[in-house]
C-alpha positions, 0 to 999 in steps of 0.5 A, spaced: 786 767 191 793 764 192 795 770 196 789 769 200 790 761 200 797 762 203 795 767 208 790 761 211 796 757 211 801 761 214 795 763 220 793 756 220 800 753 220 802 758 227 795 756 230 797 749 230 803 749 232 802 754 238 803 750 244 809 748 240 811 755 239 810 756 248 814 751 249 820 752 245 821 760 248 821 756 254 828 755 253 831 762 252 826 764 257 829 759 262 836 760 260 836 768 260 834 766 268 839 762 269 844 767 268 840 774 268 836 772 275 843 773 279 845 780 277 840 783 282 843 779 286 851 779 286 851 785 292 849 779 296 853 773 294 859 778 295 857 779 302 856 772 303 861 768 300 866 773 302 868 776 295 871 781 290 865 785 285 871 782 279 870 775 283 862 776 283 862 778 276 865 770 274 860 767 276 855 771 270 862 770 266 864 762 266 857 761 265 857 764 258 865 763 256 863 755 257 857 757 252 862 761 247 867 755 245 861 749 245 855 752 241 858 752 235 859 744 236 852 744 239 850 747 232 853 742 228 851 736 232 843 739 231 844 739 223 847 732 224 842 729 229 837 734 229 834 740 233 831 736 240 836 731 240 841 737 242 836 740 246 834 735 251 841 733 254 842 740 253 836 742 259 838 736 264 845 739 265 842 746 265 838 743 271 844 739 275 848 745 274 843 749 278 843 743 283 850 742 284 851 751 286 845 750 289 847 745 293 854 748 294 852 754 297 846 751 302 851 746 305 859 748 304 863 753 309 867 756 302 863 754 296 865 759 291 869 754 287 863 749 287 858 754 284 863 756 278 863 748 276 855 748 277 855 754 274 860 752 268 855 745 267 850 751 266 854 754 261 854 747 257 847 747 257 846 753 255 850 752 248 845 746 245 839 749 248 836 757 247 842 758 240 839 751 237 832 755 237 833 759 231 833 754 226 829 749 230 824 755 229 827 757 222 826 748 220 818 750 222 815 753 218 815 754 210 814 762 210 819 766 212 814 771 215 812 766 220 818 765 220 820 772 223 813 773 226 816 766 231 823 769 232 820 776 235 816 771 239 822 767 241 827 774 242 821 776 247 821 770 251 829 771 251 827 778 253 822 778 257 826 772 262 831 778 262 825 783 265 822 777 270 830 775 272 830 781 276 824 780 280 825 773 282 831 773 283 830 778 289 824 775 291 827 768 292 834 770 294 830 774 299 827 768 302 834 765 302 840 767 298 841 761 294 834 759 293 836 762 285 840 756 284 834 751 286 830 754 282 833 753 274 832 746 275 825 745 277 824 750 270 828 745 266 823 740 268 817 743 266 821 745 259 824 739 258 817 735 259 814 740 254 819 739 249 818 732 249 811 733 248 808 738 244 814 739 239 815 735 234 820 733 229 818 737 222 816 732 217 822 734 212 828 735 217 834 731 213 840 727 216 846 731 216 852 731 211 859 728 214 864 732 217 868 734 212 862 737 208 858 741 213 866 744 213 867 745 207 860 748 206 862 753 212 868 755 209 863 757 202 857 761 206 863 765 209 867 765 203 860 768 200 856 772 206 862 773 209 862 781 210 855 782 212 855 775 217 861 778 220 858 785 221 852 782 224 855 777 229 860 783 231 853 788 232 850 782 236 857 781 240 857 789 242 850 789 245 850 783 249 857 786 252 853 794 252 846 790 256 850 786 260 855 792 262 849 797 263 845 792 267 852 791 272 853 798 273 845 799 274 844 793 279 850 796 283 848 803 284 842 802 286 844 799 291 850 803 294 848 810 291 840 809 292 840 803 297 835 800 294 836 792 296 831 786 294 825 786 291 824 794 291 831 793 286 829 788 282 822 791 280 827 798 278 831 793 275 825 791 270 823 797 267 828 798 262 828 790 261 820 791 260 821 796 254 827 792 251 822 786 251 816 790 248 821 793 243 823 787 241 816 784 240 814 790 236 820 789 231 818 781 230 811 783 228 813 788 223 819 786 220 816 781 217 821 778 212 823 785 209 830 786 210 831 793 209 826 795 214 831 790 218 837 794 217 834 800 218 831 798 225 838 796 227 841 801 225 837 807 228 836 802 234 844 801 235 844 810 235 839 811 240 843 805 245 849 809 243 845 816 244 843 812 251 850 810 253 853 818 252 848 820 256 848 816 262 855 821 264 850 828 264 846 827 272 846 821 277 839 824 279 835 817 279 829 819 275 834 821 268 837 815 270 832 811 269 829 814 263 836 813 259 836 806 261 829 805 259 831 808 252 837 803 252 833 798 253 828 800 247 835 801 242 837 794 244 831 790 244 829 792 237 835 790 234 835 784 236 829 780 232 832 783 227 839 780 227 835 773 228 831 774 221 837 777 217 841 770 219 835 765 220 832 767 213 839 768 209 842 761 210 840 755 207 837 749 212 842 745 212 848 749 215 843 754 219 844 751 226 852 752 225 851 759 222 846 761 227 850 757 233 857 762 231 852 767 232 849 765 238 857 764 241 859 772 240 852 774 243 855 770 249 861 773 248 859 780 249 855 777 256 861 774 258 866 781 258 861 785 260 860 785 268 868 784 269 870 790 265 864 794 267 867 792 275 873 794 273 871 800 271 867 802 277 873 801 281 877 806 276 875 811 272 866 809 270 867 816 264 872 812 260 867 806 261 863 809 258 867 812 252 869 805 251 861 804 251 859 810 246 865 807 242 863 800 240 856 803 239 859 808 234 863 801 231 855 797 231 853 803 227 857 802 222 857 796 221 850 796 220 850 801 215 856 799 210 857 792 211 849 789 212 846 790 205 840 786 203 837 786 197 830 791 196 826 785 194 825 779 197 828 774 193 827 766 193 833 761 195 837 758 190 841 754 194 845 754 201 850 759 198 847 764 194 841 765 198 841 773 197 841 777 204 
């Protein structure tokens, strides 16, 4: 009977709070489009703005390098302050940094520079919007497998705008080349109006420590967790670099190898961006809060990306091509819900936004080198690339093999420390 009590009060408890569950994936959502919805597009802007491939990458670069160095704050001031307070600054600078590019390009004769400081005010947002999201979702719920279940939600959100950002973003920089940067802000103020609205604070949410607790508090979850937190902030660093370098590359050659240009390219672009988001929907709804089974997904996941990336050097015909994206993205997509729940279900509440926050700051970092290293290896020699690629794969591997160990069980929480992974 209590098995049966508690399986009401998980579904009840997802049914009540669907709207809000919408509205906080809308925030992943908008941020991937802000930064993915311009790959599909840089062949563009550098023609129109007269630079490099190297010149065209920074403008995905300083977006996440900014995001980098201030989601670990943002994640400290929403354990503080709570979880909207950072998120809803956080989405009106995303959207004035979209105004400021988009008005830049529209009335500038040289408005590169300008679109970088828009884009770097884009960046700022990013870090206290979609990183905050984890443990806003872990704050939510009191099972960890609505938990999971919302986090596979989320990561298909984020996902998912990966699959639609290619499509819009040709579609609107068809109709006139800026127009991806004009739109970012119309998406921040549905989101925000959403936020404000349909999600409330949790009942319990508890004000945050003072700086030197939450400090020395860090110190003892890394002290403890610290050589499965690093393998997992590690693996989540490399497949962001592999996605983001992968998409680059795959965005360029269907331009000037195929000669596939706006809306045809962005649709071809979001077939492996699908399965990727499919795959990591699929994840979220079967891990549930079985950690095991989350090794093992990430593992076998990380083998089949490294598999896909070896393989891209074989043929260039069009169809392989597609196929091994399409695998690459599988891999990807599936081990990425799976590092979320490891994270958001092994550390206690009250240090969770700065666990998470760290975590979120590498993925940003593998977003940030992608593009410029995968440009200039397109330029020099794309074989040893794609050894670099196989490389860290094998790296990820490893990583999730050796170093993520959770227990068979799932094991109650103790205390913000010695929560078990």
């Amino acid at each position: 009977m209590a098995n049966n009590n508690e399986l009401d009060v998980g579904h009840n408890e997802i049914q009540e709070k669907r709207w809000a569950i919408a509205s906080i994936s809308s925030i992943p959502l908008i941020m991937t489009l802000g930064n993915s919805m311009l790959i599909p597009v840089l062949p563009m802007l550098e023609k129109k703005l007269d630079i490099s491939k190297v010149q065209s990458s920074y403008i995905i670069t300083v977006y996440s390098i900014v995001a980098i160095f201030l989601i670990p704050i943002a994640g400290f001031l929403s354990d503080k302050y709570g979880r909207k307070v950072v998120i809803i600054p956080s989405l009106i600078i995303t959207g004035i940094g979209g105004i400021i590019a988009g008005w830049a390009s529209w009335q500038l004769k040289d408005p590169f520079m300008m679109i970088l400081i828009g884009r770097i005010l884009q960046g700022v947002g990013a870090a206290g919007g979609a990183p905050i999201v984890l443990p806003l979702v872990g704050d939510m719920f009191s099972r960890e497998k609505d938990v999971s279940t919302t986090l596979g939600i989320i990561e298909t959100s984020n996902t998912f705008g990966k699959v639609l950002s290619p499509i819009l973003g040709s579609l609107l920089a068809g109709i006139v080349w800026f127009l991806p940067f004009f739109s970012i802000p119309i998406f921040c103020i549905l989101s925000l109006v959403s936020i404000i609205f349909l999600v409330k604070k949790p009942k319990k949410e508890k004000k945050g420590v003072t700086f030197k607790v939450f400090m020395d508090n860090t110190r003892e979850v890394f002290r403890v967790h610290s050589r499965w937190l690093l393998a997992v902030f590690t693996i989540g660093a490399i497949l962001m670099f592999i996605l983001f370098a992968v998409l680059f590359y795959l965005s360029n050659t269907l331009e000037d190898q195929y000669h596939f240009h706006g809306v045809k390219k962005g649709f071809i672009l979001a077939f492996p961006l699908a399965a990727l988001c499919l795959a990591s929907y699929i994840a979220g709804k079967v891990i549930k809060e079985n950690k095991v089974l989350m090794k093992w997904i990430i593992f076998t996941s990380i083998i089949l990306t490294g598999i896909s990336v070896v393989a891209i050097s074989f043929s260039d015909q069009f169809l392989y091509l597609l196929i091994i994206f399409l695998l690459c993205g599988i891999g990807i997509g599936a081990s990425l819900p799976c590092l979320d729940a490891i994270i958001t279900q092994s550390i206690e509440k009250n240090i969770r936004g700065t666990i998470t926050a760290i975590y979120s700051s590498m993925r940003f970092i593998g977003v940030a080198a992608g593009p410029p290293v995968m440009a200039y290896f397109m330029k020099s020699n794309l074989t040893f690339m794609i050894i670099i690629l196989a490389f860290l794969s094998l790296i990820a591997a490893s990583l999730a093999f050796i170093a993520v160990k959770p227990s068979k069980e799932s094991e109650p929480k103790k205390d913000p420390i010695q929560s078990p992974i």
